[in-house]
N, C-alpha and C positions, 0 to 999 in steps of 0.2 A: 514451483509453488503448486499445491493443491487447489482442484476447482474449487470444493466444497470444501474446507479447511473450518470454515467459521469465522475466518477473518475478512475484515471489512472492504479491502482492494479486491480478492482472491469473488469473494461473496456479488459485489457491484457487480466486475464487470461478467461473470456466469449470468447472471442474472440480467445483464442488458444484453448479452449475447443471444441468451434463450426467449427472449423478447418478454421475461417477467419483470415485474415491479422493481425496483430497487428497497430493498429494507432498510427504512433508517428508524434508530430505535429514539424515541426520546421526539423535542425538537429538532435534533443534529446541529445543534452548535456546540455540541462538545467538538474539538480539536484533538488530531492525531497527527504524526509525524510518520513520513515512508520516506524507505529509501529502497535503492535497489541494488539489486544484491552485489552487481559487481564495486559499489562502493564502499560497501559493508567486508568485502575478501582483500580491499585496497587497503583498510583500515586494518585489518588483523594483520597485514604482510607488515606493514610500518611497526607492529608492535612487536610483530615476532623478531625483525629485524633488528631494531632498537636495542636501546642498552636498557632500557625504563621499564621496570614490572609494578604491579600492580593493577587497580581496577580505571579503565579509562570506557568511557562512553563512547561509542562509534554509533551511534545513529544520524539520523539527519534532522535539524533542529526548525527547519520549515515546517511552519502547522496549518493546517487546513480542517475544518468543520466537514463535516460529514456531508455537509450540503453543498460547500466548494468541492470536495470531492464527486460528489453524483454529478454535478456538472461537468468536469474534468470528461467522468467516463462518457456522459452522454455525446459531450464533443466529438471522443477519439470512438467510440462505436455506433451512437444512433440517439439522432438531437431528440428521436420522439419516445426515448425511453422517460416511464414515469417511476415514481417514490412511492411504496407504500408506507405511510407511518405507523409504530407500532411502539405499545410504553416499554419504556426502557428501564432496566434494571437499577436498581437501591444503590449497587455498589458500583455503577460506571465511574470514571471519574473524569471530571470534566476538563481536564486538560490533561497531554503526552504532550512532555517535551524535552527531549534530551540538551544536557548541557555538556556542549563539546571544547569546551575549554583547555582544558588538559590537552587532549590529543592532538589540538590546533596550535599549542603550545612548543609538546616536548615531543611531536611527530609528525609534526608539519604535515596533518592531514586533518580534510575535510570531504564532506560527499560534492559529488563533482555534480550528478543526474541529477536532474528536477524530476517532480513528478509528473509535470507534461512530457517531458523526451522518454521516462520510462516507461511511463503507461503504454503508450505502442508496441513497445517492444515486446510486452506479456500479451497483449491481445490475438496475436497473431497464435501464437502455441496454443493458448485458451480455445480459437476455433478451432481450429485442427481438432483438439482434444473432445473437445463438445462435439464436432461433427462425426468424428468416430465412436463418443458414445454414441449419438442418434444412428449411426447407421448399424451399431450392433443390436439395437434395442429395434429394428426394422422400419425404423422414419422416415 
């Protein structure tokens, strides 16, 4: 995952890492669904396996508001990171949420990771990453 990608995990925890604000657009009670990726490669193998083609959903159907989420990261990187709010876009839309039916179905698969056991797991890389930009940039 890229640090600065634009997306709203990748974005958090950069941002509590480098002791900045967290950006939530809007109020943050729109809802977004994560998963992670080894659930997401666990999903395609069941499909590629399978006898079943067509379009099946492999996301993770768990949602969380932008403000559960900031807390998430605050926990697993630093309780005293803050939110900056900031208005939020015409076209966001206030709810993601995958419907995994089908695939829970005719492939006997679902995501396994929460977002609290995954979120660790990225943090770790993210510093490393962040600490060797800072020390190429001479920090």
């Amino acid at each position: 995952m890229c640090l600065d990608d634009g997306r709203v995990v990748s974005n958090f925890v950069a941002q509590a890492i480098r002791k900045l604000p967290m950006t939530v657009y809007g109020d943050g009670k729109q809802t977004r669904s994560f998963q992670y990726v080894s659930d997401l490669v666990d999903g395609l193998v069941a499909l590629m396996d399978g006898e079943h083609i067509g379009p099946f959903n492999l996301g993770n159907p768990g949602e969380f508001t932008m403000l559960e989420l900031s807390e998430v990261v605050k926990e697993t990187i630093d309780p005293s990171a803050t939110i900056e709010f900031r208005p939020n876009t015409a076209d966001d839309p206030h709810m993601r949420k995958p419907d995994i039916s089908k695939a829970k179905e005719l492939l006997n698969w679902e995501p396994k990771i929460s977002l609290r056991e995954g979120l660790p797991l990225m943090v770790g890389d993210f510093r490393q990453r962040i600490l060797n930009e800072d020390e190429g940039k001479g920090a």
